[in-house]
C-alpha positions in Angstrom: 89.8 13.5 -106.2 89.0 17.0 -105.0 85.8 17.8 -106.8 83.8 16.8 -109.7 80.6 17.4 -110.8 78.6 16.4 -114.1 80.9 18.3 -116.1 84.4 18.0 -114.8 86.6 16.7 -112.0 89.4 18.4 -110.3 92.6 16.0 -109.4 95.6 17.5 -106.9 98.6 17.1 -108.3 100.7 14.4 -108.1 97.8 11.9 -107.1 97.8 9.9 -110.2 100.1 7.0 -109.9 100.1 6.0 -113.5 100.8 9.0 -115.6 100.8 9.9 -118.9 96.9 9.0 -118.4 94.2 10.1 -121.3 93.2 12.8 -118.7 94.3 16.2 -120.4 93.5 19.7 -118.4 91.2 22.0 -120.5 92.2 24.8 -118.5 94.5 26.8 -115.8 93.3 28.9 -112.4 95.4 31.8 -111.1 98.1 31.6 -113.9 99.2 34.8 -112.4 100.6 33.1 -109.8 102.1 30.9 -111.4 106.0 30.3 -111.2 107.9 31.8 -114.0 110.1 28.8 -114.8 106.3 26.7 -115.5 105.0 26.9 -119.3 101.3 27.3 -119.8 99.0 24.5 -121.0 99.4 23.6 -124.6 95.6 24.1 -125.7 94.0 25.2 -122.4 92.5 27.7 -121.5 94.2 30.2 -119.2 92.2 32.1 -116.4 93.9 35.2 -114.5 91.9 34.0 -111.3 89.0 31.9 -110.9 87.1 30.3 -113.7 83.8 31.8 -113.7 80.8 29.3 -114.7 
């Protein structure tokens, strides 16, 4: 694990050994970097950079 707090918990990629899990993302950081061949999140929310609390 990265980072959590009361709230929410940030995983790396690719650290999960079991997947699909019940985990779901809510949201996306810096989707204007991201690749062009990767889809957005179905249902989360999409921030240009940082997500601001």
């Amino acid at each position: 694990m990265f980072s959590y707090n009361d709230n929410e918990a940030e995983v790396k990629l690719g650290t999960l050994r079991d997947a699909p899990t019940a985990l779901a993302p809510t949201y996306e950081l810096w989707v204007k970097r991201r690749e062009h061949w990767l889809s957005p999140i179905n249902d989360a929310v999409q921030y240009t950079e940082d997500k601001i609390a």
